[in-house]
N, C-alpha and C positions, 0 to 999 in steps of 0.2 A: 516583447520585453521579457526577460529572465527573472523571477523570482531564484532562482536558486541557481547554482549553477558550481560545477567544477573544474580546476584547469588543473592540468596532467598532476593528477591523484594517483600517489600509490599507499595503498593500506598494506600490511603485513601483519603475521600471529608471530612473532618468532621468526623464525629464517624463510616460514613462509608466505612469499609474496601472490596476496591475493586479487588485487587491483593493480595496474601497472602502467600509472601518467595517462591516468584517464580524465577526460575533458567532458564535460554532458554539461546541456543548458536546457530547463525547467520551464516551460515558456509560463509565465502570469495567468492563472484565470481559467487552465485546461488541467483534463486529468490527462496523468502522464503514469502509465505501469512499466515497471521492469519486470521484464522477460530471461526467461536462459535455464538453463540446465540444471539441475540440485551441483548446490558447490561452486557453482559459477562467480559468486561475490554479490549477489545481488542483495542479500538482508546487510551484508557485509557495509556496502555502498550508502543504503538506503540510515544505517547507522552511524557514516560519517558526517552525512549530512546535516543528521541533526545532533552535531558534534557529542555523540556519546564513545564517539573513537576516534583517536588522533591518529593524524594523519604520519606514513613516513616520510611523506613530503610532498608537496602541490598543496591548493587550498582550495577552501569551501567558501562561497561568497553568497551572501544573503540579501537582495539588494544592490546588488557591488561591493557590500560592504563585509571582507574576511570575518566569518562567525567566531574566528577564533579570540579579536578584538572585543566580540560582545561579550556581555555578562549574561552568567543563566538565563535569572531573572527577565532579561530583557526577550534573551531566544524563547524562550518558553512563552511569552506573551504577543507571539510571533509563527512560533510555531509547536506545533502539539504532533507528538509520535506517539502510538501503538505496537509496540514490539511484539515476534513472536512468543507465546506463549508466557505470558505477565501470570504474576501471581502473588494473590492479595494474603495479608495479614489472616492467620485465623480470627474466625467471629467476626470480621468486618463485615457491615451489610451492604450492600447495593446500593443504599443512598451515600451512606459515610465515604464509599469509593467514588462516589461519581464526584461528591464536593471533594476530593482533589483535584478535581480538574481546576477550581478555581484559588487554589494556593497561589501562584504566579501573580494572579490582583490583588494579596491579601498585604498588608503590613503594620507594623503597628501604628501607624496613623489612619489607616482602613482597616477598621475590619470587615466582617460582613454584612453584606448590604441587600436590599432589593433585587437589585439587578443581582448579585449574584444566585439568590435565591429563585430569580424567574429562568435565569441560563442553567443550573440544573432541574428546575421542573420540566424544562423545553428539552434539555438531553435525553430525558428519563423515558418522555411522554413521544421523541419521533425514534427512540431505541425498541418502544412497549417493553419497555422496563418498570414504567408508574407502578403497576400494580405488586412489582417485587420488590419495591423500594426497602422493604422492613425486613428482608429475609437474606441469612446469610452469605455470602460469594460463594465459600466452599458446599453451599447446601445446594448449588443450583446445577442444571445440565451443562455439558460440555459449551453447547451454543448460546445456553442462558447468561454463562459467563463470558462468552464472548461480548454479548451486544452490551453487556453491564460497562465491560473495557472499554468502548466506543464511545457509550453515553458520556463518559470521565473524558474521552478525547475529546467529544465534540460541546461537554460544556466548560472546557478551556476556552472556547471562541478566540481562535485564531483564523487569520486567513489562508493558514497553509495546513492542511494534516498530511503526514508522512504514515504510512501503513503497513506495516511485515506479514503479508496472509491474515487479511480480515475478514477473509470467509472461512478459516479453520475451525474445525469440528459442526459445520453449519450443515445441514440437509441442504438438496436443490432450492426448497422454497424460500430458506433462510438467507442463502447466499446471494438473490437473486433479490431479497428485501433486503439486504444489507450494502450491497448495488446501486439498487433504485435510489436509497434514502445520501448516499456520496454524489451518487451523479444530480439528484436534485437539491445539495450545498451548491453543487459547482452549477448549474444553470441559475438557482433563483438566488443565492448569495456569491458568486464568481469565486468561492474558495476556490485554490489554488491545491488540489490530491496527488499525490505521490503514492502509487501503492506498489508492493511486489505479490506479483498474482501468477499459481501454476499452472492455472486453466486457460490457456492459450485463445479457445473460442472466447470465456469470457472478457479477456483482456480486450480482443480485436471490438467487441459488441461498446464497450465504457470504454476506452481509452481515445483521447482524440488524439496521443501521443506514445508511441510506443517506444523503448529503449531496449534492443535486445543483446545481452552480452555475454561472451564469447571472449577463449582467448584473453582474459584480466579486462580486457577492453569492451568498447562500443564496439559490437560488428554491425548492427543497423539500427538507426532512429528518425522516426516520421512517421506518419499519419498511417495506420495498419493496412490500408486497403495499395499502400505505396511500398512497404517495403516485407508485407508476408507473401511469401514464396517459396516452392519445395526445394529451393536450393536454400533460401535462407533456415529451412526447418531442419535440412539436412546438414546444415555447420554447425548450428547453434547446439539443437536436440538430438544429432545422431540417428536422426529416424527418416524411414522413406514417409511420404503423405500424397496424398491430394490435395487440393486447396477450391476449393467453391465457395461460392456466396452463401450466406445467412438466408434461409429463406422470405425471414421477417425485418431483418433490418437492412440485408445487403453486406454487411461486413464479411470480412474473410471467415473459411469454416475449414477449420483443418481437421481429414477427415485420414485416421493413421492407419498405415497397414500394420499387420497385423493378423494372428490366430480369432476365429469366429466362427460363427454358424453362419453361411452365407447364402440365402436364401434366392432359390432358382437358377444354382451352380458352383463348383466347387473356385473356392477363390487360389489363384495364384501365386506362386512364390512373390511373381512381380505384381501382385495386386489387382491383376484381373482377370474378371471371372470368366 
């Protein structure tokens, strides 16, 4: 079944058409990464979605049901997005940021509650953000502010989050904690992730659903270990690769040629030594 989905979508800036009658379906309850080349449309896409850009024509269905029909309100309580590179008010701290996640349940016949209060301490607290709670956004590291971002996603408590590079500015060990803690939403509570991720291994390792695109269009979508290949790497990305298994998990490893130090022989134009 399709949480989200599009039928022949095209996005434009101006007279430039970045998307062109493109169709993609979201399946419920997997994580699903957009793939492709810088410029490809993929934040572009992943922005329609959650109708922060209209459409020049085709539509966005949430449910079955055209997002453009809902109200905010309603898509926000529904679905929660992280865009690239957010940026908070000055002097706002890390806790005041993350209770906007929970505005969308606020009104003047609710205000804040319990629950709201226990879903930002549980943001805060699987972000390891608790302990910065009191300290400014702009006073924190590249990555500190990242996870701050996430915490405010994920205490919207929606079943879908939508994600533009939510490993940027993150070290290896950060990105790989900020991973872990998406992919265990989606196993122990079946959120429904959308993310756009440049790290191609990492996509193939978290995604149980790839969309890689190419061309305004879908040039392949399905399960990584189905549709990565060096001919798919070479339409998409432009680049010659290898492709082998994850030592540890089995998924695909795209391994790029390329200038190196090549250790017990000089490596070849064509990539071998």
């Amino acid at each position: 079944m399709s949480r989200l989905q599009t039928e022949s979508l095209t996005l434009s800036y101006g007279q430039d058409k970045v998307i062109d009658e493109l169709s993609i379906r979201i399946p419920k309850g997997e994580i699903t990464v957009l793939i492709g080349a810088n410029g490809c449309g993929k934040s572009t896409l992943l922005r329609s979605m959650a109708r922060l850009m209209k459409p020049e024509s085709g539509s966005v269905m949430l449910d079955g049901k055209k997002i453009s029909k809902l109200s905010t309100r309603n898509i926000a309580k529904e679905m929660a997005i992280l865009p690239q590179g957010p940026s908070a008010p000055e002097g706002l701290t890390v806790l005041q940021l993350v209770k906007q996640g929970r505005y969308p349940h606020q009104s003047w016949l609710k205000q804040w509650s319990e629950e709201d209060e226990r879903r930002v301490n549980k943001a805060l607290k699987e972000t390891n953000m608790d302990e910065l709670a009191e300290r400014p956004v702009d006073s924190l590291s590249g990555g500190q502010r990242q996870r701050a971002w996430i915490a405010m996603t994920l205490a919207q408590d929606t079943d879908t989050i939508l994600l533009d590079e939510p490993t940027t500015y993150l070290d290896m060990a950060h990105q790989i904690e900020i991973l872990d803690l998406l992919f265990h939403l989606n196993q122990k509570e079946n959120r429904t992730i959308v993310m756009v991720l440049h790290d191609l291994n990492l996509a193939c390792r978290y995604a149980h659903n790839l969309a890689a695109i190419a061309d305004k269009q879908i040039f392949a979508q399905g399960r990584p270990e189905e549709i990565i290949s060096c001919d798919m790497v070479r339409h998409v990305f432009g680049m010659e690769c290898q492709i082998s298994a994850d030592p540890l998990f089995g998924t695909p490893l795209c391994v790029p040629y390329g200038m190196g130090r090549c250790i017990g022989g000089a490596m070849q134009q064509d990539g071998t030594a």
